[in-house]
KOLZA-686116 format. One record per residue (C-alpha): residue in one letter; x negated, y, z negated; chain. Coordinates in nm, 4 decimals, decimal comma. Layout:
% KOLZA-686116
<r A; px X; py Y; pz Z; c A>
...
END
This chain:
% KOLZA-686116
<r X; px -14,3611; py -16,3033; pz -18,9941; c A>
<r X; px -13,9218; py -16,0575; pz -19,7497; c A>
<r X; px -13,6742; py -15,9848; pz -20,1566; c A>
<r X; px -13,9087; py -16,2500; pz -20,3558; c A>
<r X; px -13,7766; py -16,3991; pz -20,6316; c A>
<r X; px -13,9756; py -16,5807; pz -20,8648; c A>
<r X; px -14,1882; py -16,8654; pz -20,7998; c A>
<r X; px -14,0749; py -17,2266; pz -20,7015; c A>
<r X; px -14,3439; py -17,4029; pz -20,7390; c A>
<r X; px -14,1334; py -17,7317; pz -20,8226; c A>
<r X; px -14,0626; py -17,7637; pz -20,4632; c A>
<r X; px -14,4550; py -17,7182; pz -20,3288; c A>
<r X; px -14,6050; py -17,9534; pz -20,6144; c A>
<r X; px -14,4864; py -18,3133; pz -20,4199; c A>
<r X; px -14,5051; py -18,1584; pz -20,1009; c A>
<r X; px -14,6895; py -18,4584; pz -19,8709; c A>
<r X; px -15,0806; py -18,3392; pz -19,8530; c A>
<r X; px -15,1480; py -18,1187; pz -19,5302; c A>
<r X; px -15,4465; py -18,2094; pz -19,3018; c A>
<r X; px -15,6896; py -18,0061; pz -19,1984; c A>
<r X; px -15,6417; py -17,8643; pz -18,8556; c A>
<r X; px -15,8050; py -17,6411; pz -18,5949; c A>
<r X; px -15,7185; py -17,3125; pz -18,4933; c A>
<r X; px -15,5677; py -17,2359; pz -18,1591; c A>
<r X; px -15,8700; py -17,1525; pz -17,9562; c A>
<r X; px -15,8524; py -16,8361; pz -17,7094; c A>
<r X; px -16,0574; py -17,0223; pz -17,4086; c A>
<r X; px -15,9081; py -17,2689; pz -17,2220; c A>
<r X; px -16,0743; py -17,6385; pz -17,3254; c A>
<r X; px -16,2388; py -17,8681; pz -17,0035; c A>
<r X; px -15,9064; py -18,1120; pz -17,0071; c A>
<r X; px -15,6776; py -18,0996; pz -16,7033; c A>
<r X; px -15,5113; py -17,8036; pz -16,6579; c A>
<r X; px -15,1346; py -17,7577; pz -16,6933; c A>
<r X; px -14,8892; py -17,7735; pz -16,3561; c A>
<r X; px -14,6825; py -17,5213; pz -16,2998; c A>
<r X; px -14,3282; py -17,5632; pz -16,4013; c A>
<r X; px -14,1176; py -17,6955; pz -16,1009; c A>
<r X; px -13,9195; py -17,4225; pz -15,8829; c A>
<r X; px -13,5445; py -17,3422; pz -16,0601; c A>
<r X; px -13,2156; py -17,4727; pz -15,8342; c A>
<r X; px -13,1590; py -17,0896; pz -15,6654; c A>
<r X; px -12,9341; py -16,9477; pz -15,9159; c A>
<r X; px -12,5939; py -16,7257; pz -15,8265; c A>
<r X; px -12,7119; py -16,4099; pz -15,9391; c A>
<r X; px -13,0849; py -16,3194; pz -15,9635; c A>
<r X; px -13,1810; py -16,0432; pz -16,1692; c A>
<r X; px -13,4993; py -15,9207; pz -16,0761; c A>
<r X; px -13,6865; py -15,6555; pz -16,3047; c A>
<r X; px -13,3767; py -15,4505; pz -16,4458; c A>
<r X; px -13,1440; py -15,4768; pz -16,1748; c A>
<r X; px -12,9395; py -15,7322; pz -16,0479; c A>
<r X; px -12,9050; py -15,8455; pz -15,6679; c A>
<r X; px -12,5664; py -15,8309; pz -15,6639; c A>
<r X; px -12,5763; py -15,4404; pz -15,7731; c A>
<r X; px -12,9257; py -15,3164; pz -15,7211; c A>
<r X; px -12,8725; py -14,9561; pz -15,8547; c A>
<r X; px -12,7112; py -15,1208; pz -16,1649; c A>
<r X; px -12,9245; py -15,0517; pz -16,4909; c A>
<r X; px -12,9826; py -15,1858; pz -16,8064; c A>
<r X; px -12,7690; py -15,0547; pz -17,1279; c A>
<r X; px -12,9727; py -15,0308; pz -17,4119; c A>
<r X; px -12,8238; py -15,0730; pz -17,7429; c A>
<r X; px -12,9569; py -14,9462; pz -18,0500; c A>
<r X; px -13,0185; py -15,2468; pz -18,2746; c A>
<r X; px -13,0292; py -15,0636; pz -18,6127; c A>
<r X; px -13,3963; py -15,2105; pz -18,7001; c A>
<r X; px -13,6312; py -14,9771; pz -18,7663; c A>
<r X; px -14,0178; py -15,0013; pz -18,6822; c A>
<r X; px -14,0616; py -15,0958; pz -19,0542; c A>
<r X; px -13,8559; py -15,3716; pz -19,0110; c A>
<r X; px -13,9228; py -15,5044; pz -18,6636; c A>
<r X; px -14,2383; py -15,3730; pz -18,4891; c A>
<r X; px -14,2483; py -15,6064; pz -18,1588; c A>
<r X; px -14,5736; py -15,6658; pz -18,0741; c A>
<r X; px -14,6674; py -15,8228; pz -18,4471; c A>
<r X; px -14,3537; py -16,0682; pz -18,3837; c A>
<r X; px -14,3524; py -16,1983; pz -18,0954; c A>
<r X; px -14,7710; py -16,2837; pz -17,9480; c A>
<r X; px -14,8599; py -16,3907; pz -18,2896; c A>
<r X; px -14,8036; py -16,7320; pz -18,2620; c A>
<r X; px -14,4158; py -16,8187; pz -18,3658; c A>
<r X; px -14,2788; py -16,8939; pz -18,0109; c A>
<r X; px -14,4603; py -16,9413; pz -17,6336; c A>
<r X; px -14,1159; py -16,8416; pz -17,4911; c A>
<r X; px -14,0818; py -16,4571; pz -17,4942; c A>
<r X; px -14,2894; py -16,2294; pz -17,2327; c A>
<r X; px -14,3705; py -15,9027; pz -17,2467; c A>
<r X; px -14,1990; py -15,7003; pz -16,9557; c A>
<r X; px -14,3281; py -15,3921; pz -17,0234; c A>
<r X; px -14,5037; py -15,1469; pz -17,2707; c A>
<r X; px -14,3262; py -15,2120; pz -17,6116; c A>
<r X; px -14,0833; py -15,4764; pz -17,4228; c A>
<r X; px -14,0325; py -15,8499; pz -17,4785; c A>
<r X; px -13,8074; py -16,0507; pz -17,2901; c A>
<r X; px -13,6600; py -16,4255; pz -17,3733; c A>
<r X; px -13,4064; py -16,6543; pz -17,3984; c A>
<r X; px -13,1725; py -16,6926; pz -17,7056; c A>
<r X; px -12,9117; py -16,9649; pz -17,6614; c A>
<r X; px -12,7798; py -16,8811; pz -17,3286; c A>
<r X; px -12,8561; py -16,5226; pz -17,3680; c A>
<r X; px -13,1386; py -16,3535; pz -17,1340; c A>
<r X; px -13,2212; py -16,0408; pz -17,3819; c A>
<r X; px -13,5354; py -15,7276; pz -17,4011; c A>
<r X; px -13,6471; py -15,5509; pz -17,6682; c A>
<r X; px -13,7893; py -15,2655; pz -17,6742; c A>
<r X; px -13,9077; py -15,0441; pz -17,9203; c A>
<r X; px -13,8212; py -14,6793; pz -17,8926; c A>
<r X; px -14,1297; py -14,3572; pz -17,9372; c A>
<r X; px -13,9249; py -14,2938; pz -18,2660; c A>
<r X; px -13,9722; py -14,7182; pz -18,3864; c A>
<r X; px -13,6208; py -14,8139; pz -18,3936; c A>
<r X; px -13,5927; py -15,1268; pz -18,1489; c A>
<r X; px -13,3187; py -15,1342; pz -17,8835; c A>
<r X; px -13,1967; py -15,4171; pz -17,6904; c A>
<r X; px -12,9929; py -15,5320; pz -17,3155; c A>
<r X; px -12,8684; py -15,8391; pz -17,1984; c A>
<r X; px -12,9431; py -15,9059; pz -16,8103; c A>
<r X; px -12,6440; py -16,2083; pz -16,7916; c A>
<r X; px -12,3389; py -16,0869; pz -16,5595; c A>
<r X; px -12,1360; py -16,3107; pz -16,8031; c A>
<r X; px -12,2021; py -16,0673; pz -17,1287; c A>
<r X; px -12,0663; py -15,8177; pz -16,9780; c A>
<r X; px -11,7430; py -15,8719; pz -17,1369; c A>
<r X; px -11,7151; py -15,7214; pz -17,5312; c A>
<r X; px -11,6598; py -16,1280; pz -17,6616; c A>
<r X; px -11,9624; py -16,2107; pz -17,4906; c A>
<r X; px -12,1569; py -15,8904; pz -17,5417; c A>
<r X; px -12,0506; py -15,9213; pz -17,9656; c A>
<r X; px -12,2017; py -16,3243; pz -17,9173; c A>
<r X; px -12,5404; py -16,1712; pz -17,7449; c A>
<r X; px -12,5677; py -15,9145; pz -18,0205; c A>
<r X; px -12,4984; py -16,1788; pz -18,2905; c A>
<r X; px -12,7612; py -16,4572; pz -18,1424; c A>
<r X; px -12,9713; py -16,2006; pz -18,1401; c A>
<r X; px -12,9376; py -16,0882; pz -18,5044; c A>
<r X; px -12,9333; py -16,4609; pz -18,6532; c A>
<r X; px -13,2625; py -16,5320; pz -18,4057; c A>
<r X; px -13,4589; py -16,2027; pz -18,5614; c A>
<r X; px -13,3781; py -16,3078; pz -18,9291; c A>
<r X; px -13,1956; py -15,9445; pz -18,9829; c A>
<r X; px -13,0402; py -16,0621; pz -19,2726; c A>
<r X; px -13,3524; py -16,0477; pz -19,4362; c A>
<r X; px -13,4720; py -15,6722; pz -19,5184; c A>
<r X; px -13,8502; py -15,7033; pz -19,4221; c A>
<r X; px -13,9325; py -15,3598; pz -19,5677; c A>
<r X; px -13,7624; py -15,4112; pz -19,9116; c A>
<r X; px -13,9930; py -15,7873; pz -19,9579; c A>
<r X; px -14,2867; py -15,5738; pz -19,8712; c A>
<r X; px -14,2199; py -15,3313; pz -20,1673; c A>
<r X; px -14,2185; py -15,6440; pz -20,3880; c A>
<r X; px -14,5153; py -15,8271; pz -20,2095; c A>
<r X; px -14,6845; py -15,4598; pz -20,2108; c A>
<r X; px -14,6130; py -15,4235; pz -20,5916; c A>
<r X; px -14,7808; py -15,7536; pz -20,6948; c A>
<r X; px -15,0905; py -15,7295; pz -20,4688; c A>
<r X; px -15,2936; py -15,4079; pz -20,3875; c A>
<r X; px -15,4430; py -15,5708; pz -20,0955; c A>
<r X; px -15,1103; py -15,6397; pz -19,9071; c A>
<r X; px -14,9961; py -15,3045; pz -19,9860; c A>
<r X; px -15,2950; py -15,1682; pz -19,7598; c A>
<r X; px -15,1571; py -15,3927; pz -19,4913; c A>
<r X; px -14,8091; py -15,3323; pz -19,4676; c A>
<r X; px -14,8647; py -14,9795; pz -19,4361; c A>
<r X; px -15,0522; py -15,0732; pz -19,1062; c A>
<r X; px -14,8875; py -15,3536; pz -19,0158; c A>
<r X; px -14,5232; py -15,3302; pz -19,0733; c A>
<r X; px -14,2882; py -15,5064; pz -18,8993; c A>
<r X; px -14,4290; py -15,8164; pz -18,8730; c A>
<r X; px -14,0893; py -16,0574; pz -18,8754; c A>
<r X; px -14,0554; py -16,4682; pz -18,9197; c A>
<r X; px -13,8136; py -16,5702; pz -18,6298; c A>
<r X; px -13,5022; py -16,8418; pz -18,7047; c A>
<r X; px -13,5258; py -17,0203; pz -18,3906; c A>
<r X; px -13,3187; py -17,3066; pz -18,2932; c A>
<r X; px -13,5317; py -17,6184; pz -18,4243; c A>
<r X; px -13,5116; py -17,8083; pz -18,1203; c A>
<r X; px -13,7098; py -17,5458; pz -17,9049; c A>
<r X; px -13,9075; py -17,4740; pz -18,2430; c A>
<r X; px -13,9936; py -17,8305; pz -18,3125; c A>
<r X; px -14,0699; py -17,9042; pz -17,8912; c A>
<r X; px -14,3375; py -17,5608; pz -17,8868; c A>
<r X; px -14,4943; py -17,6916; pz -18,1974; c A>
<r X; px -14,5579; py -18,0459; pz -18,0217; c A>
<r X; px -14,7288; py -17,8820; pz -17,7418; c A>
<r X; px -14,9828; py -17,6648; pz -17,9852; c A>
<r X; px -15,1339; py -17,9801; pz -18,0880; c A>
<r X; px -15,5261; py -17,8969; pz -18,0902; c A>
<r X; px -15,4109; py -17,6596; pz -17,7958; c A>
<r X; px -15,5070; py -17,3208; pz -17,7351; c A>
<r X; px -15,2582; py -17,0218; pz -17,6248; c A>
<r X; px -15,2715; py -17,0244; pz -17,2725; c A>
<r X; px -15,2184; py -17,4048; pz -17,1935; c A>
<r X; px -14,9674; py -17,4018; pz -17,5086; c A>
<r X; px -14,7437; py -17,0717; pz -17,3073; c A>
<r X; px -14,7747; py -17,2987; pz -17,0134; c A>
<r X; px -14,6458; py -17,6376; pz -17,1463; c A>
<r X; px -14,3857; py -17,4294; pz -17,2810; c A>
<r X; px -14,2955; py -17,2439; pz -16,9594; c A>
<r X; px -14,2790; py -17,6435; pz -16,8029; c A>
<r X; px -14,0114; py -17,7545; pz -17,0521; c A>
<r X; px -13,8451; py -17,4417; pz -17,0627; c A>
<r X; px -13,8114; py -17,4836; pz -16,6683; c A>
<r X; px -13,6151; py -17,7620; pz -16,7164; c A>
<r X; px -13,2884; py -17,6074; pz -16,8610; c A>
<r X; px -13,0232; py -17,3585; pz -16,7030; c A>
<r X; px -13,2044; py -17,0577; pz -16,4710; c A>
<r X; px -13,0837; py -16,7575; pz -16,6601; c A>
<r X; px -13,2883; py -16,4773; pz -16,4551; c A>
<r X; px -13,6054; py -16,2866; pz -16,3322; c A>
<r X; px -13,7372; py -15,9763; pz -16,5677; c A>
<r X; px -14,0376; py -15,8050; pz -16,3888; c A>
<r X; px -14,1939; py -16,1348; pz -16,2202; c A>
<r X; px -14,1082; py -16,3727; pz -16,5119; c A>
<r X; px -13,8290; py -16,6109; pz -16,5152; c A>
<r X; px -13,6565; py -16,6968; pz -16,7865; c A>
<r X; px -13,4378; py -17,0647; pz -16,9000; c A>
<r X; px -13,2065; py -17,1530; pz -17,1310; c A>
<r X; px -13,4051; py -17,4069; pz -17,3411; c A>
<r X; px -13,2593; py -17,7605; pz -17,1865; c A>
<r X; px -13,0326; py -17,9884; pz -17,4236; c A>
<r X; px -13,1930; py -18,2984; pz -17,5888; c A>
<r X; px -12,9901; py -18,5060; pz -17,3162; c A>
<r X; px -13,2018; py -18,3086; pz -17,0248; c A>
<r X; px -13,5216; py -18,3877; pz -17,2399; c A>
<r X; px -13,4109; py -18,7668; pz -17,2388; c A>
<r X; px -13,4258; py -18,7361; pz -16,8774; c A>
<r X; px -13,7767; py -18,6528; pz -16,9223; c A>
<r X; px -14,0846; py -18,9054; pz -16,8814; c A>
<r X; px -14,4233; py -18,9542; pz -17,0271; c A>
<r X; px -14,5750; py -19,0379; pz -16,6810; c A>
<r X; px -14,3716; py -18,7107; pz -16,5376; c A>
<r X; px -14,5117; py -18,5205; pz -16,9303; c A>
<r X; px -14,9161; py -18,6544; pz -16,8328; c A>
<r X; px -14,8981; py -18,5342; pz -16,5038; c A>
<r X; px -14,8268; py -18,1780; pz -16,5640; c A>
<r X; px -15,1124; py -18,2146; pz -16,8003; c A>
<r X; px -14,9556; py -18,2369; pz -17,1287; c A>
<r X; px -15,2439; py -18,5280; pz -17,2068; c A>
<r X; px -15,1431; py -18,7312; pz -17,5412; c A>
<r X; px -14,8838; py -18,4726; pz -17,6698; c A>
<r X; px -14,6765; py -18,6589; pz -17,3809; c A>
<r X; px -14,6134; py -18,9559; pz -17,5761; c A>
<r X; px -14,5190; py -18,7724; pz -17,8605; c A>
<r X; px -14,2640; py -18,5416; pz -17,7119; c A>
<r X; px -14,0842; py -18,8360; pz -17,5478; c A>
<r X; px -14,1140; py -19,0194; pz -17,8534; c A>
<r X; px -13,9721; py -18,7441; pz -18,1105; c A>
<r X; px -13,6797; py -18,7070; pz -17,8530; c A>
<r X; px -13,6298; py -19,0612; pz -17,8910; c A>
<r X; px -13,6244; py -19,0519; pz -18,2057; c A>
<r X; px -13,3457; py -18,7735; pz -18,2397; c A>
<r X; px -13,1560; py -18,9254; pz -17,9981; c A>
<r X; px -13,0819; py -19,2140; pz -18,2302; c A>
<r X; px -12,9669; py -18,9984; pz -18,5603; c A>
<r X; px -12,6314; py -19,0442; pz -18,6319; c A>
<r X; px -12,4456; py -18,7474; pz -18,5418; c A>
<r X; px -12,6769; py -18,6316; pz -18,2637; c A>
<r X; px -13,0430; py -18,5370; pz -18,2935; c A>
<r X; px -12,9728; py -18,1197; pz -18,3027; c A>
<r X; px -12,7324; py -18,1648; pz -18,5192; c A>
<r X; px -12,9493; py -18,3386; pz -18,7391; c A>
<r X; px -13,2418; py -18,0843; pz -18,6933; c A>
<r X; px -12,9656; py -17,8146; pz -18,8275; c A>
<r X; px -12,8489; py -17,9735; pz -19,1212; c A>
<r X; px -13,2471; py -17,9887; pz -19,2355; c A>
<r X; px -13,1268; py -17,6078; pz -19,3483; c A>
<r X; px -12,9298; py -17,7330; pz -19,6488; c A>
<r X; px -13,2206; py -17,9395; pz -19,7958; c A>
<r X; px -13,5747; py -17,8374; pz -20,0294; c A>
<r X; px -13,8638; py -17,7722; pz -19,8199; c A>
<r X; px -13,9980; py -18,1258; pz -19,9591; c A>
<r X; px -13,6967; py -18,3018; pz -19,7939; c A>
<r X; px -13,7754; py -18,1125; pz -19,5097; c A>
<r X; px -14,1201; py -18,1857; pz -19,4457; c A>
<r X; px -14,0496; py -18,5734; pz -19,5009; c A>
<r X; px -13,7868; py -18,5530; pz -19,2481; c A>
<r X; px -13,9776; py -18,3842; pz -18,9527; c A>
<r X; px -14,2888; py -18,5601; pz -19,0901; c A>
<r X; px -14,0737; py -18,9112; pz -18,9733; c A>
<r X; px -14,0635; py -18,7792; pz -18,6069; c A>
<r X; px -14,3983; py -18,9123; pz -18,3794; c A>
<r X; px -14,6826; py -18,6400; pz -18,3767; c A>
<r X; px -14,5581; py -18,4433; pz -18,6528; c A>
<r X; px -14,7899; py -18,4090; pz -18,9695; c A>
<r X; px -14,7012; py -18,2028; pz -19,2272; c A>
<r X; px -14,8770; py -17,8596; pz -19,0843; c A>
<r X; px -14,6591; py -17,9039; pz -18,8121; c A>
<r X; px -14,3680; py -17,9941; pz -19,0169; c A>
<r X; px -14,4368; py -17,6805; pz -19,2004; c A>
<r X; px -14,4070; py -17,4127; pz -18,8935; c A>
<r X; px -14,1022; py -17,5754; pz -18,8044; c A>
<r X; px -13,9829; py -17,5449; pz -19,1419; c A>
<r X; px -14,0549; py -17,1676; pz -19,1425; c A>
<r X; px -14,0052; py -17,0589; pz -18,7812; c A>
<r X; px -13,6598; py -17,2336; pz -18,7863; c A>
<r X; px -13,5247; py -17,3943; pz -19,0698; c A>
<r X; px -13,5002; py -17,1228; pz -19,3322; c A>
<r X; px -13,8245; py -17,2703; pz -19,5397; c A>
<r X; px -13,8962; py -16,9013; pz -19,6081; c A>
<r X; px -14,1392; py -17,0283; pz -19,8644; c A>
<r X; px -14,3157; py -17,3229; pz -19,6156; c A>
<r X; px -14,6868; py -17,2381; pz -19,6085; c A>
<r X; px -14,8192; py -17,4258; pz -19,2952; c A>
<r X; px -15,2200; py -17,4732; pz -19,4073; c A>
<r X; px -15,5112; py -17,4662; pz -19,1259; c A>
<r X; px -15,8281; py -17,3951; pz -19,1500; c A>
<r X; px -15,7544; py -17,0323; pz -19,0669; c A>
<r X; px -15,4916; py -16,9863; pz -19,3887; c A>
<r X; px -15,7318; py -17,1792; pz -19,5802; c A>
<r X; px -16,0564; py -16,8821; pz -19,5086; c A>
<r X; px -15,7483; py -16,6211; pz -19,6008; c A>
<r X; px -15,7074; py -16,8328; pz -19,9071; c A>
<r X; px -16,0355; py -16,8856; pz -20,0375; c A>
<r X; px -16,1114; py -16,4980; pz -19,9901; c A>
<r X; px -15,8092; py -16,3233; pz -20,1549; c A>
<r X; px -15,6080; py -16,6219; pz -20,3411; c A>
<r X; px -15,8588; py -16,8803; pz -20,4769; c A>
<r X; px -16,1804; py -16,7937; pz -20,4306; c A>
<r X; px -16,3327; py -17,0195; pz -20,6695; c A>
<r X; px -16,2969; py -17,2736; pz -20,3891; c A>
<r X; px -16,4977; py -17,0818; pz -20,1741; c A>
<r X; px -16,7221; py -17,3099; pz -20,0010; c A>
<r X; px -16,5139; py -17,6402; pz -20,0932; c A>
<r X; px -16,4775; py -17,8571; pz -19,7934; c A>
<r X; px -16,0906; py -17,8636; pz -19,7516; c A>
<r X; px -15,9384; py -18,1529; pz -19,8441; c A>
<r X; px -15,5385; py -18,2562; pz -19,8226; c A>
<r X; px -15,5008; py -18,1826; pz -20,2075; c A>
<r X; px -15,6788; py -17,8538; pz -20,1666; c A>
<r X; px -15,4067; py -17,7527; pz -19,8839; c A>
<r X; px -15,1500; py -17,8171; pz -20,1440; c A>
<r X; px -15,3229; py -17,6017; pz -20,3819; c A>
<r X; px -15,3723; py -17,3191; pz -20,1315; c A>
<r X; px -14,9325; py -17,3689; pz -20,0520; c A>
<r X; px -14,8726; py -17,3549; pz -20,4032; c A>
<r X; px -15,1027; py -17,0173; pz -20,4524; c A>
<r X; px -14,8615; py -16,8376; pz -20,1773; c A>
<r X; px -14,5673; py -16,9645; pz -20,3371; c A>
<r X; px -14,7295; py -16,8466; pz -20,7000; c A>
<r X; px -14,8177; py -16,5350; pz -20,5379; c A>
<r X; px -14,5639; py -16,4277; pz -20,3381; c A>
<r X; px -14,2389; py -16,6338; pz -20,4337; c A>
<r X; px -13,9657; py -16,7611; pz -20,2301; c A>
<r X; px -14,0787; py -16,5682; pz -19,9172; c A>
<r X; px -14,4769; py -16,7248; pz -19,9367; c A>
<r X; px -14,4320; py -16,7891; pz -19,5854; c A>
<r X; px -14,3326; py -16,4163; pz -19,4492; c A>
<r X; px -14,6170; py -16,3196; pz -19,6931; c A>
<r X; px -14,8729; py -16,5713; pz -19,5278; c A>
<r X; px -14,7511; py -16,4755; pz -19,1602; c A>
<r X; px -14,8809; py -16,1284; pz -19,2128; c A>
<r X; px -15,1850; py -16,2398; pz -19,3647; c A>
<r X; px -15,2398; py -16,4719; pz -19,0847; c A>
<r X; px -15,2027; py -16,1591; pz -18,8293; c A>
<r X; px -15,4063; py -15,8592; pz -19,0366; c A>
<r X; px -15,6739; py -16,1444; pz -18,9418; c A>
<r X; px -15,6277; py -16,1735; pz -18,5647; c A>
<r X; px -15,9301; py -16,0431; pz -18,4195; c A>
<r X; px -15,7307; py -15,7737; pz -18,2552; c A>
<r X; px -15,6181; py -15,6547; pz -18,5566; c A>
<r X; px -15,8886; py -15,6612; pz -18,7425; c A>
<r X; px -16,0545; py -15,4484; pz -18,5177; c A>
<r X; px -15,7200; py -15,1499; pz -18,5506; c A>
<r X; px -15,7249; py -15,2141; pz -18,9497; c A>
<r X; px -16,0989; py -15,1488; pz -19,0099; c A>
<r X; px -16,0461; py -14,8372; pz -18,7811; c A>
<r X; px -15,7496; py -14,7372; pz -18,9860; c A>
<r X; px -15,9334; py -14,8254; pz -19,3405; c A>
<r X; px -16,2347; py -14,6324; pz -19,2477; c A>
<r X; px -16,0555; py -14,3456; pz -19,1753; c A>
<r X; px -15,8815; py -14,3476; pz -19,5119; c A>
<r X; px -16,1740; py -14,4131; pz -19,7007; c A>
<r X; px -16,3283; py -14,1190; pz -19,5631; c A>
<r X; px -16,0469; py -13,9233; pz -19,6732; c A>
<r X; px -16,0346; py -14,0806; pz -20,0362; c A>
<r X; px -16,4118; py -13,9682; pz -20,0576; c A>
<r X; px -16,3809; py -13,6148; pz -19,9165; c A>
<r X; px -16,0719; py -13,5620; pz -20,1514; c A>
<r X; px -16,2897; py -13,6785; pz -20,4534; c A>
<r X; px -16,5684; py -13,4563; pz -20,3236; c A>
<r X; px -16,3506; py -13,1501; pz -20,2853; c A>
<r X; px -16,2147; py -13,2024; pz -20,6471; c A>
<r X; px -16,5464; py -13,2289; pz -20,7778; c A>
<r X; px -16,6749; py -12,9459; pz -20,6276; c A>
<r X; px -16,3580; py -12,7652; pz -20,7867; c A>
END
């Protein structure tokens, strides 16, 4: 959402405490609604479901991507709360940006994933090896997702019940600017209004295309954000994360060597470092702080602490604070029992966690643990009987 080393629990000891927050709700709340994202300059070249204007019988050319379902199963990665930017353009299919690359995945009936560009300029092998690469570094494929699950499985019974439904549930390296911008919005949000505040700033850098009635931007450059007010942020409904956004643009504006390039160099430091850093920025505590850290920054161990993680917590990792009101030591505690856990890869192990309890899935893992209790008991029965 992972091979785990041993514990490293001298970097989650001084991590800054981590307030309790709320999770996203699934109803939209009474404030003002989101505007829609202003209308694109007309682009060149429209490509509109799989097929471009300029060639309309021209289709797609799907790519194997050598992941397998066990390492990348699509629709555990992408609605699950990482990123508001990728859309689902048909049954096992997500589109989205990466970079200045408009890309789908899809998974195959066998699992394996497969992948096209829809940009005229990738057409060339350079820019069709760049797409492919992008790609790669923005799924975290360096990272064998099936062989941390072996390890995670190994040293808790419970997960390995899970992975074997739920595999393929990846942690995405996403540029930190659009990482850090998303994370702004979610601020006491819920999903829809989040996708939408998203869509707005996303609308604001370079048209890329149109993939079955969605279209899709290259995230815009901390310059274009400059460009961007907190009057013009309130009055597409953004409310009070307004004056944050501006403000944390502001903010990396003025770091010497340019504000992205600052957000990339947070890669080289400890997750403590880290957290300080974005914690600096306005409207970024450290459960914020700790998303970005894990959803772009290579924090592979960041455990970003809600109210949510902290249930998970108290039922499978420290239950003997079961019933504690949750306090900003206690959210350290719960970090540090991931990272005790799990090891350097707490955070994959905490993503999953986090989705086996999406109501959704839920619902398809009590269906699928019935069913195998049922056939535990019958197989007992059967022996006995023999």
């Amino acid at each position: 959402m992972f091979s785990a080393d041993a514990p490293q629990p001298s970097r989650m000891h001084s991590l800054r405490p981590l307030p309790m927050t709320k999770r996203l709700r699934t109803t939209p709340p009474s404030t003002p609604s989101v505007k829609s994202p202003p209308p694109p300059p007309p682009p060149p070249t429209t490509i509109s479901g799989h097929h471009s204007s300029s060639n309309p019988k021209t289709v797609p050319k799907w790519v194997p991507l050598n992941l397998t379902k066990s390492d990348l199963f699509l629709p555990l990665t992408f609605p699950t709360g990482q990123t508001f930017r990728w859309k689902q353009t048909g049954p096992l299919q997500f589109t989205g940006a990466v970079g200045s690359h408009l890309i789908s995945l899809k998974q195959l009936p066998n699992g394996d994933v497969s992948y096209c560009t829809h940009s005229e300029s990738s057409s060339t092998s350079s820019a069709a090896a760049a797409a492919r690469q992008a790609l790669l570094d923005f799924l975290n494929a360096g990272i064998s997702l099936s062989a941390i699950w072996e390890v995670f499985s190994a040293a808790d019974p419970r997960f390995e019940v899970l992975a074997r439904h739920l595999g393929g549930a990846r942690v995405l390296r996403q540029h930190p600017l659009e990482c850090l911008v998303q994370f702004l919005c979610s601020s006491n949000n819920n999903i829809g209004r989040i996708t939408k505040m998203v869509d707005y700033i996303s609308s604001l850098g370079n048209y890329l295309g149109n993939v079955e009635g969605f279209e899709f931007h290259e995230f815009p450059s901390l310059e274009r954000l400059s460009l961007v007010s907190e009057a013009e942020l309130r009055e597409a409904g953004f409310g009070y994360r307004a004056k944050y956004i501006v403000g944390s643009v502001k903010a990396l504006e003025a770091k010497p060597g340019g504000g992205a390039e600052w957000l990339l160099s947070l890669r080289d430091l400890d997750l403590e470092e880290v957290i300080d850093a974005l914690s600096s920025l306005p409207g970024i505590g450290p459960k914020v702080a700790a998303c970005i850290a894990l959803f772009s920054l290579d924090q592979h161990h960041a455990i970003p602490v809600d109210t949510h993680v902290w249930q998970i917590a108290t039922r499978y990792l420290v239950p003997e604070l079961a019933g504690a009101r949750l306090t900003p030591k206690l959210c350290n505690r719960v970090a540090e029992a991931f990272v005790n856990k799990y090891g350097k890869y707490a955070g994959w192990a905490q993503t999953l966690l986090f989705v086996a309890d999406l109501p959704q899935q839920k619902a398809l893992l009590s269906s699928h643990l019935e069913k195998s209790t049922k056939r535990k008991k019958s197989t007992k029965q059967q022996k006995e009987k023999n």
